[in-house]
Steps between C-alpha positions, in 0.01 A plus 500: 500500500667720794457428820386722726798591787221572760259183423868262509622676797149500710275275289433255811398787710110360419552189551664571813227670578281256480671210659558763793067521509420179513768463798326751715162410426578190709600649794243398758354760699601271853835482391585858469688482847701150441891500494661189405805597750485799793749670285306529147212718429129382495326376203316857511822673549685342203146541275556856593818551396449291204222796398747781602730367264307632202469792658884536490518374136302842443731690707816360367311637140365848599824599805785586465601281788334415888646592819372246735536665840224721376139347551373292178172358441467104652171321397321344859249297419307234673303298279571369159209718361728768608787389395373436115344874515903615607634325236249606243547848522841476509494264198295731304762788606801321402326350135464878467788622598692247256284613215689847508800336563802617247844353436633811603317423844608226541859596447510802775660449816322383855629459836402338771625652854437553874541839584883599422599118422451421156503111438469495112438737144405306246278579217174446525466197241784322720270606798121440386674107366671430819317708783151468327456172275763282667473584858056489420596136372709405812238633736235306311722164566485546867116594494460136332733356788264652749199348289600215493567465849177566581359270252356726222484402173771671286379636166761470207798720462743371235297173419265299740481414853457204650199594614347519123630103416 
């Protein structure tokens, strides 16, 4: 039976997806302003960004590239009823976007870059695995630091939590 390159290369991007979900969904709405340390980012800023990352998973598919000294979309949200809305549409954008999603996509060139300075070309496979899955994954570590922290029950990622023994 082949194996299909996209489903071996991306096939976790669902389940990623989902772990990711039931992350944010227990955000609390009066923690949205916490910061473990006055250098972090609140619970509601790292949510955010967490939801924005899909959003550049799309990008990093449909662009040739981003320039980030030019304005991009940020999600703001205060509540976790608008944070799961955020991260629905973009989910639903990004399942869709992967659906048309070619090997020959995935093999084209992206850049990342601040006006003139360009900090990396890579393709955009290297790019969506790295930038998108990886750096998604790291984010969602951090969110289940801040979590924790503020005693919140941790849903399962890679197995159970102590929290479900």
């Amino acid at each position: 039976m082949a194996i299909d390159p996209l489903q071996l290369a991306f096939g976790d991007m669902e389940y990623e997806l989902g772990v990711t979900r039931k992350m944010l969904s227990r955000v609390p709405d009066d923690s949205f302003n916490w910061r473990p340390h006055k250098k972090s980012w609140t619970m509601g800023e790292l949510a955010s960004h967490i939801v924005d990352l899909l959003w550049w998973q799309i990008i990093t598919l449909e662009k040739d590239g981003i320039d980030m000294s030019k304005p991009w979309p940020k999600t703001n949200v205060s509540t976790q009823a608008e944070l799961m809305a955020a991260f629905d549409s973009n989910e639903r954008k990004l399942l869709a976007t992967l659906g048309r999603t070619t090997e020959d996509t995935l093999s084209e060139p992206w850049t990342l870059q601040y006006g003139d300075q360009v900090y990396f070309t890579e393709s955009k496979a290297t790019v969506l695995r790295r930038f998108g899955i990886s750096h998604l994954v790291h984010h969602r570590a951090q969110l289940s630091v801040y979590l924790r922290m503020n005693d919140v029950p941790l849903p399962p990622s890679y197995g159970p939590t102590a929290d479900e023994n």
